[in-house]
C-alpha positions in Angstrom: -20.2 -0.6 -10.7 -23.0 -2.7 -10.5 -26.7 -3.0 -11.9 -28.9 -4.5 -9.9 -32.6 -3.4 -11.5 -34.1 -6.2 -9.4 -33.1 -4.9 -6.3 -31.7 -8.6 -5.1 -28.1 -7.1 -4.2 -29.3 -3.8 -2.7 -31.4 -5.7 -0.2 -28.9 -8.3 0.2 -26.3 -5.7 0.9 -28.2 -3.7 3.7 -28.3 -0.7 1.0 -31.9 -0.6 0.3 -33.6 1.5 3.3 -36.1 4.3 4.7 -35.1 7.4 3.7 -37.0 10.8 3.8 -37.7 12.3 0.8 -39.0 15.7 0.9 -41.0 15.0 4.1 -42.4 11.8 2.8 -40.8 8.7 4.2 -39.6 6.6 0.7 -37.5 3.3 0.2 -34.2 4.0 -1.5 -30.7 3.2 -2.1 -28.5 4.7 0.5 -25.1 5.4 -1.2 -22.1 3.3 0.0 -19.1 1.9 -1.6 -17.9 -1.8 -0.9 -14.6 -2.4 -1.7 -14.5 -6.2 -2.5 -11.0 -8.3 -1.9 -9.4 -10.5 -4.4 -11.3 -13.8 -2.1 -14.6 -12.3 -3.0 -15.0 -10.8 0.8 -15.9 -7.2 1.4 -12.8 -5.5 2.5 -13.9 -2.2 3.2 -17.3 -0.4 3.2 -17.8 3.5 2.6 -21.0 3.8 4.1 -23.5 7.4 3.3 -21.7 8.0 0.8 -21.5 11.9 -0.6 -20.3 11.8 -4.4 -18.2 15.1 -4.5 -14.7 14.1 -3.0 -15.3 10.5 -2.8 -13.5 9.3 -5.8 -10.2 10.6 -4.0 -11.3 9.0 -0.6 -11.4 5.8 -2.2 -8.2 5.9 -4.3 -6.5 7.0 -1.6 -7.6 3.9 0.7 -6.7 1.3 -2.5 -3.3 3.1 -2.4 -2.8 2.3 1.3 -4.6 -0.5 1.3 -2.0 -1.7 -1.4 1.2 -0.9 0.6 0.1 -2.9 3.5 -0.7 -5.9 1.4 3.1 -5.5 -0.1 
């Protein structure tokens, strides 16, 4: 979890985008997970992400992400 009230790390991430809103075009924060390595590099990315099930869908890639790195 990160907060990032500025925006500086949205926009540098690619997260910060047009989305509609209701009809209305509106900048927002599209929803994706980075998973960041132990060298500081982005592993994976989860990108337009939907909250219900994700939690799973993200343990379950750290747990096979793990068993490759063993």
């Amino acid at each position: 979890m990160l907060a990032d009230a500025d925006k500086k790390i949205a926009d540098a991430f690619g997260v910060l985008q047009e989305k509609n809103m209701y009809g209305k075009k509106v900048m927002g924060i599209v929803r994706t997970t980075f998973i960041i390595g132990p060298d500081g590099k982005i592993q994976h990315i989860f990108p337009k992400v939907k909250a219900e099930g994700h939690a799973g869908e993200v343990l379950a890639y750290l747990k096979e992400s793990a068993k490759g790195a063993a």
